[in-house]
C-alpha positions in Angstrom: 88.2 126.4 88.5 89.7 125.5 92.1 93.4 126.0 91.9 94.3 124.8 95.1 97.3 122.4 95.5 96.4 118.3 95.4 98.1 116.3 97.8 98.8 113.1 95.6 99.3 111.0 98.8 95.7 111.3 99.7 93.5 112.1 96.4 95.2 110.4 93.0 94.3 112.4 89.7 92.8 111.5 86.6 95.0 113.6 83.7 92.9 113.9 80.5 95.2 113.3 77.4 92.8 116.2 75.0 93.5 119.4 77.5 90.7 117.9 80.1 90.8 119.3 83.6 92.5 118.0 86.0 90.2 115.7 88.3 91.1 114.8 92.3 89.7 111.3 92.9 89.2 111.9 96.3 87.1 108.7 97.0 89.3 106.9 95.1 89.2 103.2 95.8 91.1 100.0 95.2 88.9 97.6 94.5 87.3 96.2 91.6 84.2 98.0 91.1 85.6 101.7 91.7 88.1 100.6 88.7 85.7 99.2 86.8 83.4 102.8 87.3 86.5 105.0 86.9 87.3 102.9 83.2 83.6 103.8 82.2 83.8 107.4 83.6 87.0 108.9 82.6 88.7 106.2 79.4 86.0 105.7 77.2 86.7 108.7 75.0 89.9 110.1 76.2 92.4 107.7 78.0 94.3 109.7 80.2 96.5 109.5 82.8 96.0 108.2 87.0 98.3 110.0 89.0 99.0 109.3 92.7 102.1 109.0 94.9 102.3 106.2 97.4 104.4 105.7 100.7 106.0 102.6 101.4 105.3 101.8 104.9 108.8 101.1 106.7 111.4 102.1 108.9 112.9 104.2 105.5 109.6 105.7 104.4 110.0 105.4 100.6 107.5 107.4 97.8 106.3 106.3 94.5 105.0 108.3 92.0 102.5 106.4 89.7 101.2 107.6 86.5 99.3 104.2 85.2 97.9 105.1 81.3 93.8 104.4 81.0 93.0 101.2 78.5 94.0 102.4 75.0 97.1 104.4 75.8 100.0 103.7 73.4 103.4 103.7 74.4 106.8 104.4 73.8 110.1 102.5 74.3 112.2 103.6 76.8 
């Protein structure tokens, strides 16, 4: 197993809810078919978690961390 540090900015990562391995997306896409393939791949059986951070392109350079549940999540109130 490759433990070498992710860097989020560049390569989200799919988070398996039933102790799956970690899994850098490093093609990773946003457009309709590369969710549609990534659904089918990794939340068919085991949901998960898509993990990625995000920089806001301005003058202040702001980061978001995302961690968007798979279809069939359930969650809890805040």
């Amino acid at each position: 197993m490759d433990k070498k540090p992710i860097d989020l900015g560049k390569s989200p990562v799919h988070i398996g809810s039933n102790q799956q391995p970690a899994v850098p997306m490093a093609d990773f896409a946003f457009n309709q078919s590369y969710f549609e393939s990534y659904i089918v791949k990794f939340c068919a059986d085991d949901p998960g978690r898509l993990i990625m951070v995000e920089t806001t392109p301005s003058n202040w350079a702001s980061k978001a961390i995302y961690i968007t549940p798979c279809p069939g999540t359930q969650h809890r109130p805040r």
